[in-house]
MDAnalysis code that builds the backbone (N, CA, C; Angstrom):
import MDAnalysis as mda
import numpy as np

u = mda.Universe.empty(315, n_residues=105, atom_resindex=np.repeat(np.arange(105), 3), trajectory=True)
u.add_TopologyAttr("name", ["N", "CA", "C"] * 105)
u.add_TopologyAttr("resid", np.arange(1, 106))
u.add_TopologyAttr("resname", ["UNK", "UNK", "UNK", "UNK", "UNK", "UNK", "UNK", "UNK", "UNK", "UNK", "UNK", "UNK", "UNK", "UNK", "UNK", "UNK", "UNK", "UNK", "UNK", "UNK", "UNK", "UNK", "UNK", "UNK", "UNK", "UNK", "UNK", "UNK", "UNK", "UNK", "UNK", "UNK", "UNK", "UNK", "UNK", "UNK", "UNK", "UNK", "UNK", "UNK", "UNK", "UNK", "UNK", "UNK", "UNK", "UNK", "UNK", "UNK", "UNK", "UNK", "UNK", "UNK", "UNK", "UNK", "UNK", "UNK", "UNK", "UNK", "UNK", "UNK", "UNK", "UNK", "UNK", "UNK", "UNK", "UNK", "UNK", "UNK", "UNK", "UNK", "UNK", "UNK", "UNK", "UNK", "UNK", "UNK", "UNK", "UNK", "UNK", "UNK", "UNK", "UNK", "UNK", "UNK", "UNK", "UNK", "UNK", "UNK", "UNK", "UNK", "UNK", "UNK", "UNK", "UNK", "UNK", "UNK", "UNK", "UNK", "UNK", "UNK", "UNK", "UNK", "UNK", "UNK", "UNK"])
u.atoms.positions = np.array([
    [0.853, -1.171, 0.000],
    [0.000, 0.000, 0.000],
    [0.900, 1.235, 0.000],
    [0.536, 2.635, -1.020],
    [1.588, 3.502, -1.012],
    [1.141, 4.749, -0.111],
    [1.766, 5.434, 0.320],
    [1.535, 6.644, 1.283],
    [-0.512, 7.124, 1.165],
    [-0.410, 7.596, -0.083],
    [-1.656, 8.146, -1.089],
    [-2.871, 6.986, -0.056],
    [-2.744, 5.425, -0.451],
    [-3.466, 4.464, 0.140],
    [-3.927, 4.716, 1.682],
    [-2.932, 4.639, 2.211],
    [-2.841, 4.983, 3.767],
    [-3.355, 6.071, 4.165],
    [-3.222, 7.085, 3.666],
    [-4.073, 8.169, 4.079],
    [-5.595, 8.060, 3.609],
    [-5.670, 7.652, 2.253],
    [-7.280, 7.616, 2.366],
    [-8.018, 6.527, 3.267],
    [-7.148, 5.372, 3.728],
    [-7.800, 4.105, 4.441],
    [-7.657, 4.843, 5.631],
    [-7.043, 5.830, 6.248],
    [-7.263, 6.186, 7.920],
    [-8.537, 7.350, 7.766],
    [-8.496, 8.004, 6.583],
    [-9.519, 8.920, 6.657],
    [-11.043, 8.556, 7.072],
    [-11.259, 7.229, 5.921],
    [-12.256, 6.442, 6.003],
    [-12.519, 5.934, 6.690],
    [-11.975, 5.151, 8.042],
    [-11.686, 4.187, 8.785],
    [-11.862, 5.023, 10.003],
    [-11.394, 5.935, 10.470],
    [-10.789, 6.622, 11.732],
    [-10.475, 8.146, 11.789],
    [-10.895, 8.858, 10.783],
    [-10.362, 10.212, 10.745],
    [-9.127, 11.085, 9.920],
    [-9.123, 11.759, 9.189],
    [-8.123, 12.343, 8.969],
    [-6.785, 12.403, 8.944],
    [-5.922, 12.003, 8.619],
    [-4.355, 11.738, 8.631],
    [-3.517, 13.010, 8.772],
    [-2.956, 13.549, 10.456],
    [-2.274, 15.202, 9.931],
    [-1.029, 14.373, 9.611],
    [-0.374, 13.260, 10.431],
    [0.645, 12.985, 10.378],
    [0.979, 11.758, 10.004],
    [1.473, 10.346, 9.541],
    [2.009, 9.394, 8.968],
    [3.508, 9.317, 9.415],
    [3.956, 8.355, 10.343],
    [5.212, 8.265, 9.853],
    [5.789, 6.390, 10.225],
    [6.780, 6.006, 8.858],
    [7.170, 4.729, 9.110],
    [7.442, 4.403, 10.803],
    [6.754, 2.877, 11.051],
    [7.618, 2.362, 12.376],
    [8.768, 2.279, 12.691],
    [9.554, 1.600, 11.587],
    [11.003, 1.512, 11.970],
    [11.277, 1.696, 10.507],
    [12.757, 1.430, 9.547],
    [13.201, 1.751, 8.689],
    [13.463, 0.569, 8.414],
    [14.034, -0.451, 8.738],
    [14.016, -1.689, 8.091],
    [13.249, -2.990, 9.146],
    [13.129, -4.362, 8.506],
    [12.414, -5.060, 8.988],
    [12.487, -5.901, 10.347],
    [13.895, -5.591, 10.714],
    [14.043, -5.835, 12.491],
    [13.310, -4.733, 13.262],
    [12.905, -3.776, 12.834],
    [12.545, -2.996, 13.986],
    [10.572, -2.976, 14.199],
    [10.133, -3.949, 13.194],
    [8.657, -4.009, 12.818],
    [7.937, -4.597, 14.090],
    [6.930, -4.688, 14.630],
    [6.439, -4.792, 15.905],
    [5.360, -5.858, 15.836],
    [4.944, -6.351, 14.677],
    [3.734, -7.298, 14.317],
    [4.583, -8.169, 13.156],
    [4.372, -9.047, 12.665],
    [4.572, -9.982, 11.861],
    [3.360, -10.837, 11.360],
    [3.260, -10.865, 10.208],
    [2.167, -11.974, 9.979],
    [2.521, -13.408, 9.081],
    [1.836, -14.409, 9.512],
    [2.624, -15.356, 8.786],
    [3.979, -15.403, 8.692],
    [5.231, -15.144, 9.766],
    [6.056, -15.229, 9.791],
    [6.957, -14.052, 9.097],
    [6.308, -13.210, 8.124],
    [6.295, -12.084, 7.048],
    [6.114, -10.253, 8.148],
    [7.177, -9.428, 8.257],
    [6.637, -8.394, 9.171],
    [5.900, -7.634, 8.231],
    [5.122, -7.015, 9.129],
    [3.607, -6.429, 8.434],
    [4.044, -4.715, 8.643],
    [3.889, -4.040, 7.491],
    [4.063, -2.390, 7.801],
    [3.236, -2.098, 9.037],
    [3.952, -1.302, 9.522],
    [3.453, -0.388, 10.291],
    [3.650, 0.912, 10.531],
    [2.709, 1.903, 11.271],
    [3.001, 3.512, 11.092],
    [2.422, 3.634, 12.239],
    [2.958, 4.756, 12.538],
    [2.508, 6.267, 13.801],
    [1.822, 7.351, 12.748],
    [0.878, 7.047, 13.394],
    [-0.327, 8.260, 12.658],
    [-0.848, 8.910, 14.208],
    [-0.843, 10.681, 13.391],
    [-1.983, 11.379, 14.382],
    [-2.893, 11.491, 13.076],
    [-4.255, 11.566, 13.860],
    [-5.515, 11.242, 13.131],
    [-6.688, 12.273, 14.085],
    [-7.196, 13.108, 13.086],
    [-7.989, 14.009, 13.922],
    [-9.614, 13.621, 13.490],
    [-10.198, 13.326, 14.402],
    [-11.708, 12.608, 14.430],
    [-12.433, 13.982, 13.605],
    [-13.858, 13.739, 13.338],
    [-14.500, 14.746, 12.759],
    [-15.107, 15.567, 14.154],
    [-14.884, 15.706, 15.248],
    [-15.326, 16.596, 16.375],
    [-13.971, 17.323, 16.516],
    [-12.814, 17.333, 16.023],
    [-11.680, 17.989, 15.851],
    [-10.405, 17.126, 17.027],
    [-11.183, 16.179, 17.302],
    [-10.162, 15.746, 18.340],
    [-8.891, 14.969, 18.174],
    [-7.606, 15.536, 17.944],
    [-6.933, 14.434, 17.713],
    [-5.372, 13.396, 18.639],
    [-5.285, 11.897, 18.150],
    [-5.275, 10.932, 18.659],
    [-4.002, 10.781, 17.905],
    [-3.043, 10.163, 18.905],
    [-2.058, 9.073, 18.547],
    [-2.830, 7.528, 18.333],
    [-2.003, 6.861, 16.875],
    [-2.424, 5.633, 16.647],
    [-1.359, 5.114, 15.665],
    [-1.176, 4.030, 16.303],
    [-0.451, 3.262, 16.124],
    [-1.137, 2.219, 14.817],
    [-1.051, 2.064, 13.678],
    [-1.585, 1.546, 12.290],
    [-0.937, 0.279, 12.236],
    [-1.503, -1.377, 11.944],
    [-0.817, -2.457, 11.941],
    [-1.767, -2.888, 10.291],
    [-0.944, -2.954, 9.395],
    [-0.797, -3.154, 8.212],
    [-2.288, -2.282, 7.786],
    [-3.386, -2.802, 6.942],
    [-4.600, -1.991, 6.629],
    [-5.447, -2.339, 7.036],
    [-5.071, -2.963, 8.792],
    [-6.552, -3.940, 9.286],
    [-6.753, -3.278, 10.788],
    [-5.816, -2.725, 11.509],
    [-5.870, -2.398, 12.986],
    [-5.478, -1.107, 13.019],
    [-5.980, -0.217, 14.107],
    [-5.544, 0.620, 14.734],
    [-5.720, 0.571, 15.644],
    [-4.246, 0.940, 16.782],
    [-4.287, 0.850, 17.989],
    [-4.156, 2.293, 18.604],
    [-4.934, 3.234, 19.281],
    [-5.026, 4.167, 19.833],
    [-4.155, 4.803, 21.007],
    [-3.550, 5.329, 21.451],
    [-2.464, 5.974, 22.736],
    [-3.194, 5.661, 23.779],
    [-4.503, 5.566, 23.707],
    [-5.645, 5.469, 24.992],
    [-5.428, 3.860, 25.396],
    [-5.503, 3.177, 24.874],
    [-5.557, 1.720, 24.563],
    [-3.708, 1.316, 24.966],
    [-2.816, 1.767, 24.509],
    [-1.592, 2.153, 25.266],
    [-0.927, 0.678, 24.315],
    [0.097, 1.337, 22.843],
    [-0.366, 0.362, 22.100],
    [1.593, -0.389, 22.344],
    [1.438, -1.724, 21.606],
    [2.422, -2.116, 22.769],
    [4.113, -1.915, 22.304],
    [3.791, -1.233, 21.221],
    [5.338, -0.398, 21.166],
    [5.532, 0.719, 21.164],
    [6.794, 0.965, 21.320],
    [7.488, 2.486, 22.055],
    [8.347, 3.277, 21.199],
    [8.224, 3.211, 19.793],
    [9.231, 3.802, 19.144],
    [8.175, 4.649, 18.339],
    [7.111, 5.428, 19.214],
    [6.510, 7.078, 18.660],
    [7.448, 7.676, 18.573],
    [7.073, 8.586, 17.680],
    [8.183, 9.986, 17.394],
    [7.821, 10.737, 19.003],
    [8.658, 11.156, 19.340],
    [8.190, 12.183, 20.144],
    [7.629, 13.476, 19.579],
    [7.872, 13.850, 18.545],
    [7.187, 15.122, 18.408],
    [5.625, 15.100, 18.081],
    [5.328, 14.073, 18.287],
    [4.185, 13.769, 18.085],
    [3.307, 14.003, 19.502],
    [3.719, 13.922, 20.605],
    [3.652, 14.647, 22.014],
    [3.051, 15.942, 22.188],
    [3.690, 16.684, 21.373],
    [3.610, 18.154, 21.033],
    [2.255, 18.270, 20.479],
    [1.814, 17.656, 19.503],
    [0.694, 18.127, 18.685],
    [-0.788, 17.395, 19.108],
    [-0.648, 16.227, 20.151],
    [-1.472, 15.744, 20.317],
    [-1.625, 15.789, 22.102],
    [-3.171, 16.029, 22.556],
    [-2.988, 16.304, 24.196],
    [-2.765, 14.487, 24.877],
    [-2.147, 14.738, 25.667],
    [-1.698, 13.251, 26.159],
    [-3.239, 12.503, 26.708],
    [-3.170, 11.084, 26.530],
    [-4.270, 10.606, 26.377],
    [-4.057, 9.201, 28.019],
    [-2.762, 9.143, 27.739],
    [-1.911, 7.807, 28.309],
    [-0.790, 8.080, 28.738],
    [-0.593, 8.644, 30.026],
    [0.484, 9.107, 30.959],
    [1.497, 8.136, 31.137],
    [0.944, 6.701, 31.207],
    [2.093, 5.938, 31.869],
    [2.860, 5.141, 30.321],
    [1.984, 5.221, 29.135],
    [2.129, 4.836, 27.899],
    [3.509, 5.948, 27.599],
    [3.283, 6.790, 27.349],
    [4.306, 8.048, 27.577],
    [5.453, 8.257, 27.886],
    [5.523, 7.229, 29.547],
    [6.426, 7.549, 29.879],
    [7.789, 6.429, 29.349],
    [6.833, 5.364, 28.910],
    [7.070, 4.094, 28.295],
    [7.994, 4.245, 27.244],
    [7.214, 5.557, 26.265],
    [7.926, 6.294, 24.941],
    [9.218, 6.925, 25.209],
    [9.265, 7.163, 26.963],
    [10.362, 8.603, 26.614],
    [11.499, 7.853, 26.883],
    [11.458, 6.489, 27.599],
    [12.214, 5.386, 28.666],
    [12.909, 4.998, 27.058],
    [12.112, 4.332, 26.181],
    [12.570, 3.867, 25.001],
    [13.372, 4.740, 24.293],
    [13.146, 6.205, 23.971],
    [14.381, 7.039, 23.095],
    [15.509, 6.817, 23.869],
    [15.111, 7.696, 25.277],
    [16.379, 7.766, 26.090],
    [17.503, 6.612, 26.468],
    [16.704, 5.426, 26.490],
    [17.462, 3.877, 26.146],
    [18.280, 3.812, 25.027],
    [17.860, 4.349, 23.869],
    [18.388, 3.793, 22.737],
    [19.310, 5.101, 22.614],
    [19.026, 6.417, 22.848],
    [20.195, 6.990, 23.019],
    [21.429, 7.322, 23.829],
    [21.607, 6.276, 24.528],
    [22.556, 5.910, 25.163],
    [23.252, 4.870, 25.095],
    [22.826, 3.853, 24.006],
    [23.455, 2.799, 23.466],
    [24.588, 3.353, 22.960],
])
């Protein structure tokens, strides 16, 4: 599915697409697998039609997992923090544990 796809399937599905961005860059860092095969995934903010908008976590063109729901990986952008009001405090803190981990490797 190409960028173009993805945005119209979250529009339809869940709201508006402000933001899209890949999970990881290559296929060790993918968080779902299907059939043994890792399945794309993305960090989308997605703004509902009451203007409200949500971190969600996108698992190929079948799931979305919401920040509320506290989805079970940690490699959000952080700037995505910024634009969206926090939904999941301890999810969060989950996110910030994970950069700061990996930037200290």
């Amino acid at each position: 599915m190409d960028l173009i796809e993805w945005y119209q399937w979250c529009e339809q599905e869940w709201g508006k697409p402000l933001v899209i961005h890949p999970q990881g860059y290559d296929v060790q860092t993918y968080a779902v697998s299907t059939e043994g095969q890792p399945t794309e995934c993305y960090w989308a903010i997605l703004q509902r039609e009451n203007g409200e908008r949500t971190i969600n976590f996108l698992i190929g063109a079948t799931k979305s997992i919401s920040e509320s729901a506290g989805p079970f990986a940690y490699d959000c952008p952080l700037y995505f923090f910024e634009l969206v009001p926090e939904k999941n405090a301890h999810w969060r803190e989950d996110v910030k544990k994970y950069w700061n981990d990996k930037s200290s490797m």
